[in-house]
Wavefront OBJ file of the C-alpha trace (Angstrom):
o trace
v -17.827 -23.442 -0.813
v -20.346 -20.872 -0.022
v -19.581 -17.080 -0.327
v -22.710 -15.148 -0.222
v -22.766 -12.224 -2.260
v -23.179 -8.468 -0.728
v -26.530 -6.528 -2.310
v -24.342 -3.746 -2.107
v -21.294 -4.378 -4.528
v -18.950 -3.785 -1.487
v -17.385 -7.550 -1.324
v -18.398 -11.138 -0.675
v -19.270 -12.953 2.539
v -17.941 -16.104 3.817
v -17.583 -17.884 7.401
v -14.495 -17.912 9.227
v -14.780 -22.082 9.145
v -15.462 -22.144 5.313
v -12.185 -19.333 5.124
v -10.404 -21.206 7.083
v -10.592 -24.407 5.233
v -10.296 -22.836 1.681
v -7.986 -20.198 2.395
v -5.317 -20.269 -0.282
v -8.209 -21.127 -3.130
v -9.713 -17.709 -1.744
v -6.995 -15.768 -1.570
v -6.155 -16.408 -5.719
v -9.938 -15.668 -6.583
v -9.922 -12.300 -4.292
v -6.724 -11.626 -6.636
v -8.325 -12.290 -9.767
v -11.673 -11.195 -9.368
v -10.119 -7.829 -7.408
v -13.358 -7.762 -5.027
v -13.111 -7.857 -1.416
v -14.123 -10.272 0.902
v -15.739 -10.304 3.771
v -15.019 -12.967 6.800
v -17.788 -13.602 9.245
v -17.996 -15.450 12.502
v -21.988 -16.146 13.848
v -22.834 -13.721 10.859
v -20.824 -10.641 12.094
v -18.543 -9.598 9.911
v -15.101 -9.564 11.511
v -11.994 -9.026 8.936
v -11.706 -8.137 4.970
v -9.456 -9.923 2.734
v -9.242 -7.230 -0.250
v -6.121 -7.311 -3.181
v -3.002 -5.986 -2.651
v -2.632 -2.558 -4.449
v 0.920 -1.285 -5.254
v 1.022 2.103 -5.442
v 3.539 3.904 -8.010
v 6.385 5.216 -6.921
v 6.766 9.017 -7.360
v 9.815 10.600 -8.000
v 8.534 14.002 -6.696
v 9.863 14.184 -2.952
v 11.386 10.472 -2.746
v 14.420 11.451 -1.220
v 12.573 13.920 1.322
v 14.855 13.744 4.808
v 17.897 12.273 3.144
v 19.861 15.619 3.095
v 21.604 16.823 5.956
v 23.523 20.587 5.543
v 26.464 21.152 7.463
v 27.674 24.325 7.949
v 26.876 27.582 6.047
v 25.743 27.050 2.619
v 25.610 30.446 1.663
v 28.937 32.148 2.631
v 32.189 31.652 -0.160
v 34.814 28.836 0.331
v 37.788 31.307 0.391
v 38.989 29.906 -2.179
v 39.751 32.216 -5.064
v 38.074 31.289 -8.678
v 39.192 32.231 -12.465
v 36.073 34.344 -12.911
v 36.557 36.387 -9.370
v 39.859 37.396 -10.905
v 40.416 40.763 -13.397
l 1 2 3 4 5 6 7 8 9 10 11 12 13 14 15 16 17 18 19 20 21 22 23 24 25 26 27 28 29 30 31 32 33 34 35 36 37 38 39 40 41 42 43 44 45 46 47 48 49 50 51 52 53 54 55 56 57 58 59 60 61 62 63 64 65 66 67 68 69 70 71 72 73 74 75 76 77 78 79 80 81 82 83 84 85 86
């Protein structure tokens, strides 16, 4: 297998036939190795197989557009409570 390597530190090169034919092998190295690669056709690159990055999940605004308020939230029930009575 031939991957040539970028001068740049930006990813690896391979050919689409040489991706094609090792594709699972290459997809467990770009997961170890966490460096990009590059798939070329005639020497033009044309897609990048990079590592999947899960992002955390933040608490802050997860439930953002889950809350729907009905009616007025700022006028009293009616109802009469133990502390509104002398």
């Amino acid at each position: 297998m031939h991957i040539r390597n970028n001068q740049t530190n930006k990813g690896n090169y391979i050919g689409a036939g040489m991706f094609k034919t090792h594709c699972l092998q290459l997809i467990d190295q770009v997961n170890k190795s966490r460096v990009p690669l590059i798939i070329t056709k005639h020497g033009k690159p044309l897609a990048t197989l990079s590592p999947f990055e899960e992002k955390p999940v933040s608490l802050f605004g997860c439930m953002k557009g889950t809350l729907v308020i009905q009616g007025d939230i700022v006028a009293g029930t009616g109802e009469v409570w133990e502390a509104d009575v002398s």
